[in-house]
C-alpha positions in Angstrom: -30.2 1.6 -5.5 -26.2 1.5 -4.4 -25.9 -0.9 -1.5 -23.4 1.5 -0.3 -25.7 4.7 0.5 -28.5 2.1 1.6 -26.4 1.5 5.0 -25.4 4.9 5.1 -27.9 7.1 7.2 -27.8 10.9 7.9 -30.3 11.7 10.7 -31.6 15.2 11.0 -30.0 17.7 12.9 -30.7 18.3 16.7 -32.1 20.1 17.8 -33.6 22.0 14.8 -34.1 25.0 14.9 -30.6 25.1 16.3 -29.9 27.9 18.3 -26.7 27.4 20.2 -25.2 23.7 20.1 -26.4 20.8 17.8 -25.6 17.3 16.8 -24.6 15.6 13.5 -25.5 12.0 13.8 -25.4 9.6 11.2 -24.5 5.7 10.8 -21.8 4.6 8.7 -22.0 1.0 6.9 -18.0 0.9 7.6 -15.0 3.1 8.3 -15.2 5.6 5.6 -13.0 9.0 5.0 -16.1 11.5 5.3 -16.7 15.0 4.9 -19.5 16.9 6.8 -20.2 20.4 5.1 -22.8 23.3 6.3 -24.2 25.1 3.2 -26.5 27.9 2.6 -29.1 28.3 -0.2 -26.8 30.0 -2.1 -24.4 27.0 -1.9 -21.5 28.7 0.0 -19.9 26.6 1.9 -19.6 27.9 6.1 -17.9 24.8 7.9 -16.3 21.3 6.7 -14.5 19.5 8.6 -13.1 16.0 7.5 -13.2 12.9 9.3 -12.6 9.5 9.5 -15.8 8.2 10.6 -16.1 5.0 12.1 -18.7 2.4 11.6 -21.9 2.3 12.9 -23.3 5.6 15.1 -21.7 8.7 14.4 -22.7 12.1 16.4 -20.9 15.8 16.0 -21.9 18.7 18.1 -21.9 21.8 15.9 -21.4 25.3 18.0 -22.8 27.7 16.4 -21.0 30.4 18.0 -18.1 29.4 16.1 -19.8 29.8 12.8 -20.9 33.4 13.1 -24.2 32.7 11.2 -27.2 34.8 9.8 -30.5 33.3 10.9 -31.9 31.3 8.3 -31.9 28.0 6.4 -28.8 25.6 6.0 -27.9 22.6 4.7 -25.6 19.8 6.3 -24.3 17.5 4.0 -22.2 14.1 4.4 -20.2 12.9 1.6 -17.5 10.3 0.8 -16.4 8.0 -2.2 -19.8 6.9 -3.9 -22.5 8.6 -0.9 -23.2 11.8 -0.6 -26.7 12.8 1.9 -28.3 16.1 2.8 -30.2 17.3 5.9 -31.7 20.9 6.4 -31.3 23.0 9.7 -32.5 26.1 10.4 -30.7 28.8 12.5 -32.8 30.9 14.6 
């Protein structure tokens, strides 16, 4: 176990299916330089965005108007120095 990623917490996506607007939420042991990515299955990368994310609760809405997105399963992922954490969503 790395005490780091056990206070780091990346809930799932909601709502999910997502069909308009959702929300990234996660908590965040301390101020930590982050990067939130939406993947496909194939791994391609559709949206990052980097942040400085604060400590404690952290929530993001994600449009998915902007994104211009097939139906189908995705991946969000939140990563930093030494954490990295994956949540599926589905687009409908």
């Amino acid at each position: 176990p790395n005490p780091a990623t056990d206070r780091i917490q990346l809930y799932p996506i909601s709502p999910n299916p997502l069909r308009d607007i959702g929300y990234i939420s996660f908590d965040m042991d301390a101020d930590r330089a982050s990067l939130i990515e939406l993947i496909d299955v194939q791994g391609r990368v559709h949206f990052q965005q980097q942040l400085e994310a604060l400590a404690g609760y952290n929530r993001l809405p994600l449009n998915r108007a902007e994104l211009s997105l097939s139906p189908g399963t995705y991946y969000i992922r939140l990563s930093g120095e030494g954490f990295s954490s994956v949540q599926p969503v589905l687009f409908e």
